[in-house]
Each structure stands twice: as C-alpha cells, then as structure tokens.
mmCIF file of the C-alpha atoms, coordinates in Angstrom:
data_MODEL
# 
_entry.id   MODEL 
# 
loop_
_atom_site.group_PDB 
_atom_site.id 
_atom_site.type_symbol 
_atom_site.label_atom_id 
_atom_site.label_alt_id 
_atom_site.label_comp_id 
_atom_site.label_asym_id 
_atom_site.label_entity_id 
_atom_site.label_seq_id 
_atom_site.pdbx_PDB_ins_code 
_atom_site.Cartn_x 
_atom_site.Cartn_y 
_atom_site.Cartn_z 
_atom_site.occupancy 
_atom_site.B_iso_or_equiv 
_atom_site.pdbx_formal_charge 
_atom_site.auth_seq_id 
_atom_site.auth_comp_id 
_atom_site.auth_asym_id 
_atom_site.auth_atom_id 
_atom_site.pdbx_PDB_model_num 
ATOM 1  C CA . UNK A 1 1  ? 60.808 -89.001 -125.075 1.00 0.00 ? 1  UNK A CA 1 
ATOM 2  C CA . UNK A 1 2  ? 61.256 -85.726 -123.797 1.00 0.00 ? 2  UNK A CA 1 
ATOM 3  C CA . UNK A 1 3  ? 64.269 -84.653 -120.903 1.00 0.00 ? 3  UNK A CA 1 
ATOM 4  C CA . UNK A 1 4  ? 63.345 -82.123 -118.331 1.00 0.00 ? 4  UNK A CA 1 
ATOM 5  C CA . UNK A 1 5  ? 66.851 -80.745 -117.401 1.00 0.00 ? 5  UNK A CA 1 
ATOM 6  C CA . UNK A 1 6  ? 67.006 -77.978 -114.272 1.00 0.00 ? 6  UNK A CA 1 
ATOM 7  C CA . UNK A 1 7  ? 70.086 -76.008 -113.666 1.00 0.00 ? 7  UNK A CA 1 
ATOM 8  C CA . UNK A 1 8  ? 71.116 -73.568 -111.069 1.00 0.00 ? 8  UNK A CA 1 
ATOM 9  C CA . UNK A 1 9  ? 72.431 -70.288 -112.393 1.00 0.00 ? 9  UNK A CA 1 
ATOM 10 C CA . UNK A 1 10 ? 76.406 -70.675 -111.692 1.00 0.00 ? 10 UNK A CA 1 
ATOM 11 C CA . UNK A 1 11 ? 78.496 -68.858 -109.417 1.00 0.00 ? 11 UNK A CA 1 
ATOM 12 C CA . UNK A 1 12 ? 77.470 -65.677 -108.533 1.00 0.00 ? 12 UNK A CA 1 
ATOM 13 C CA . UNK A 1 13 ? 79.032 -62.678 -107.228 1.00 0.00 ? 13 UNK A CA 1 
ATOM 14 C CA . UNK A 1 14 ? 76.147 -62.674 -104.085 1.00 0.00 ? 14 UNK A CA 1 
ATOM 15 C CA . UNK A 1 15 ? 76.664 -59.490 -101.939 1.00 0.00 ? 15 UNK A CA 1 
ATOM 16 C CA . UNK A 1 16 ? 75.014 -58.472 -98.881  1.00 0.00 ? 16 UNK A CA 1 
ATOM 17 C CA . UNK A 1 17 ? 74.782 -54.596 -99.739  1.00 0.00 ? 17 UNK A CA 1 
ATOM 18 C CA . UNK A 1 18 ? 73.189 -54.814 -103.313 1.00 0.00 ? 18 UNK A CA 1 
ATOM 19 C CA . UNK A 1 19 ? 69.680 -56.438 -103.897 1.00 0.00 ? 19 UNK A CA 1 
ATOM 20 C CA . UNK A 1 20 ? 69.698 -59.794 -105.933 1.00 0.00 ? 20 UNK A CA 1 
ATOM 21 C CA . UNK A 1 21 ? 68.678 -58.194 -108.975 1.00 0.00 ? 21 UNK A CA 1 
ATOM 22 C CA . UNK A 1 22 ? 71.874 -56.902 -108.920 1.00 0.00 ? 22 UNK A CA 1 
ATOM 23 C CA . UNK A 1 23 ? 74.639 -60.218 -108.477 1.00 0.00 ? 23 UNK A CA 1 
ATOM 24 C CA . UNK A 1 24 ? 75.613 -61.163 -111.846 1.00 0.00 ? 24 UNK A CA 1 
ATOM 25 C CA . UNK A 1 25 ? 78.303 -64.225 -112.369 1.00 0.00 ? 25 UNK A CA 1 
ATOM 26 C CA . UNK A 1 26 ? 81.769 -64.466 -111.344 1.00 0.00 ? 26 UNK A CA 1 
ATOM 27 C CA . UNK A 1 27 ? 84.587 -65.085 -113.769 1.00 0.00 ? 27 UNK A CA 1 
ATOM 28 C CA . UNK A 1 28 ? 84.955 -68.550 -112.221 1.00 0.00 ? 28 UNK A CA 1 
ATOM 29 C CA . UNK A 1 29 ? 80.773 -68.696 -113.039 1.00 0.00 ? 29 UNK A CA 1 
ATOM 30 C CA . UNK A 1 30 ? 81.361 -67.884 -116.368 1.00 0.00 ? 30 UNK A CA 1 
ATOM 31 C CA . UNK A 1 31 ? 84.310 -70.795 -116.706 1.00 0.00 ? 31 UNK A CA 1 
ATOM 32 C CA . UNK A 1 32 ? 81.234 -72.961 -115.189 1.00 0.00 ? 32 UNK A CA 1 
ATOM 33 C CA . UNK A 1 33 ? 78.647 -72.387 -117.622 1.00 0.00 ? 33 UNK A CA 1 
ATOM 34 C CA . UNK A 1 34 ? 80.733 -72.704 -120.199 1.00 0.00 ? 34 UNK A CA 1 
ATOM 35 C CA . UNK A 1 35 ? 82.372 -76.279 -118.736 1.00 0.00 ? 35 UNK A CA 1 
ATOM 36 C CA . UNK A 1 36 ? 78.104 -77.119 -118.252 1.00 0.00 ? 36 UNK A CA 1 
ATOM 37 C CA . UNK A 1 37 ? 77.353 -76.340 -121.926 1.00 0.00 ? 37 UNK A CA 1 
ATOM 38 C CA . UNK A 1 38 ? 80.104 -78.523 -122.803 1.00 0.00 ? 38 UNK A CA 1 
ATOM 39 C CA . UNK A 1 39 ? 78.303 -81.516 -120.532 1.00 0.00 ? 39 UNK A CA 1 
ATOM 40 C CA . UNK A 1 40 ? 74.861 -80.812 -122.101 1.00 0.00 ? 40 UNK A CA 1 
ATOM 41 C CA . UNK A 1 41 ? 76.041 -81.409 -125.536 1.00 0.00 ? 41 UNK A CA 1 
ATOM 42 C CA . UNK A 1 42 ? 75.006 -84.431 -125.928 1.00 0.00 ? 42 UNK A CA 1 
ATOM 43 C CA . UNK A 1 43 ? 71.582 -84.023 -124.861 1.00 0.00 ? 43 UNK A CA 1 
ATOM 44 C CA . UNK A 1 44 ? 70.870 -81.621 -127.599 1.00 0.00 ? 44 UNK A CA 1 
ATOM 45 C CA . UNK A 1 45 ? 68.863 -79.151 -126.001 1.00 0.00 ? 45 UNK A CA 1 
ATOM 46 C CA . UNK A 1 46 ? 66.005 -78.093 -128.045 1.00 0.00 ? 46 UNK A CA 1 
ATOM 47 C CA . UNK A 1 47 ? 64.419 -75.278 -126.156 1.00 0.00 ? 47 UNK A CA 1 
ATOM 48 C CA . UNK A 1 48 ? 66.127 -72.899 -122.828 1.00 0.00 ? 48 UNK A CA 1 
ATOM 49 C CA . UNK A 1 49 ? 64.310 -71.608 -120.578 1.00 0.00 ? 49 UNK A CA 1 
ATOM 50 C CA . UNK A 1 50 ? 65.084 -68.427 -117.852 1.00 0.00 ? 50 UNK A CA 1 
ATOM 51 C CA . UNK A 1 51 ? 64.195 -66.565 -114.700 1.00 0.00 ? 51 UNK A CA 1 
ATOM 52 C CA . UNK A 1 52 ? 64.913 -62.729 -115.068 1.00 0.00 ? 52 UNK A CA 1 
ATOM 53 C CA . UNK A 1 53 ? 67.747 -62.805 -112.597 1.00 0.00 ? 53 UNK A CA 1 
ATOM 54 C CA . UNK A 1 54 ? 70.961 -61.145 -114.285 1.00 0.00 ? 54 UNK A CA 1 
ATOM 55 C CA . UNK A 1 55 ? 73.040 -64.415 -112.670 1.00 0.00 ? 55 UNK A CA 1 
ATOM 56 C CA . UNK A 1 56 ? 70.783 -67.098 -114.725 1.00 0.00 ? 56 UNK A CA 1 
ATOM 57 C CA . UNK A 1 57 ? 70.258 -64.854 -117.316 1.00 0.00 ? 57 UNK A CA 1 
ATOM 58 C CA . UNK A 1 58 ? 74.346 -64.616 -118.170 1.00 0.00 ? 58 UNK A CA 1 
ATOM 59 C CA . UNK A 1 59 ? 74.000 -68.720 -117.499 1.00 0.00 ? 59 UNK A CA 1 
ATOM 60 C CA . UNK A 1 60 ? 71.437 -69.088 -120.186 1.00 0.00 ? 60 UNK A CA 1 
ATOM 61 C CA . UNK A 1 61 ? 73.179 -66.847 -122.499 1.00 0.00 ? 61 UNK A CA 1 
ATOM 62 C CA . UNK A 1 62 ? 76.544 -69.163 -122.829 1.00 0.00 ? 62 UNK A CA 1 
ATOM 63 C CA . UNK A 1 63 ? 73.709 -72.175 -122.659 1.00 0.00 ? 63 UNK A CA 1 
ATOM 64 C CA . UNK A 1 64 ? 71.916 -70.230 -125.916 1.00 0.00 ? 64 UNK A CA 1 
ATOM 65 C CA . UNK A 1 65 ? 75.108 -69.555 -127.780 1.00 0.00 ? 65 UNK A CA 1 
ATOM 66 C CA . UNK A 1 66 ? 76.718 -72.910 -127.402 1.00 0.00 ? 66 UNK A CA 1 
ATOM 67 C CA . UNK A 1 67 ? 72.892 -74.560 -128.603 1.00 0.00 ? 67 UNK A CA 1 
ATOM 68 C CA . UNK A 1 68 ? 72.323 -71.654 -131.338 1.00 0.00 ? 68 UNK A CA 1 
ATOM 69 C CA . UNK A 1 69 ? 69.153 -71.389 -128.991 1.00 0.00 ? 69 UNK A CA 1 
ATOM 70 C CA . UNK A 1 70 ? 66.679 -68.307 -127.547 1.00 0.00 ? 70 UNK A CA 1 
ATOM 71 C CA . UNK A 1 71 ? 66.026 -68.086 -123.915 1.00 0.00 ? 71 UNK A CA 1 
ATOM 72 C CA . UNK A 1 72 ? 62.208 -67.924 -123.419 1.00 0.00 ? 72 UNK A CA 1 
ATOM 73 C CA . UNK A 1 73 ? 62.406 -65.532 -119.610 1.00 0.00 ? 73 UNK A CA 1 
ATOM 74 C CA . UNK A 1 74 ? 59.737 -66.781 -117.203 1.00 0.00 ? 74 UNK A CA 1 
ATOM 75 C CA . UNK A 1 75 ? 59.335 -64.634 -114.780 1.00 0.00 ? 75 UNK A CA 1 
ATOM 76 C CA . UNK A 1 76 ? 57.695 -67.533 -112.403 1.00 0.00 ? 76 UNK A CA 1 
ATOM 77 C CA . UNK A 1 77 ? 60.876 -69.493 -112.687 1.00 0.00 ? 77 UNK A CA 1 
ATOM 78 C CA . UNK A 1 78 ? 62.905 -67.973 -109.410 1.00 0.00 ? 78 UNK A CA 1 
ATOM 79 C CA . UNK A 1 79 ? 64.397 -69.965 -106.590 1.00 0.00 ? 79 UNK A CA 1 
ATOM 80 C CA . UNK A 1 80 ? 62.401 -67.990 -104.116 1.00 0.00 ? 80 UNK A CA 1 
ATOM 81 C CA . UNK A 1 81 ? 60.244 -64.826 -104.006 1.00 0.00 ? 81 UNK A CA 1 
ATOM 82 C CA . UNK A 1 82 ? 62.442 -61.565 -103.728 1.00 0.00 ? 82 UNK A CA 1 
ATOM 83 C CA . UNK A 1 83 ? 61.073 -58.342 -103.119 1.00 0.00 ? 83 UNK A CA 1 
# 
C-alpha cells in the first residue's frame, strides 16, 4: 500500500517588503527539517516531491539528502497562487 505524506515547508523567514519568491528558511527551519527527516525515517520515503518556492525547496533538500532521494519540482504544488 502506498502513503501519501504532505508537509509544509518549515519555518520561514516571511517578510513583508520582499515577494515570496524571495523567504527562504530560518536557522530554527533548518533545525526543523532536519528533526522531520528524522520522524519520516521510518516510512521510507520512496519518491519527494516540490513546489518551486526557495522555503520548500531548502525543506525538500534536507528531506532528499537524508532519503538519498531527487526532488521532482511541480510547479502546481503551491499553497496559494502568488503573483
């Protein structure tokens, strides 16, 4: 049986004056991505998937180093539509 698992991107650093293509990940997002990656071992991912946003983007890169996985980006995959 397959798992569908869908994650947030982790703490970003979310500011007013730059446009959301911009926010990457706190330090403290980092720490959380990593502590996430540590809770998904044991459902040995077999496949990560992306939006294009820099902040899920650095979440799926810890995801695809601690799973020895690529990130397939899907540019439908966004929380809302941003211009």
């Amino acid at each position: 049986m397959n798992t569908l698992i869908l994650i947030n991107h982790s703490t970003s650093n979310a500011n007013a004056s730059q446009p959301p293509s911009q926010w990457a990940l706190t330090p403290d997002g980092l720490r959380r991505a990593q502590t996430l990656a540590d809770h998904l071992t044991s459902y040995a991912p077999d496949a990560l998937a992306s939006s294009h946003m820099p902040k899920a983007q650095q979440t799926a890169v810890v995801l695809a180093a601690r799973f020895d996985l690529p990130i397939h980006t899907v540019p439908e995959l966004s929380e809302h539509a941003r211009d």
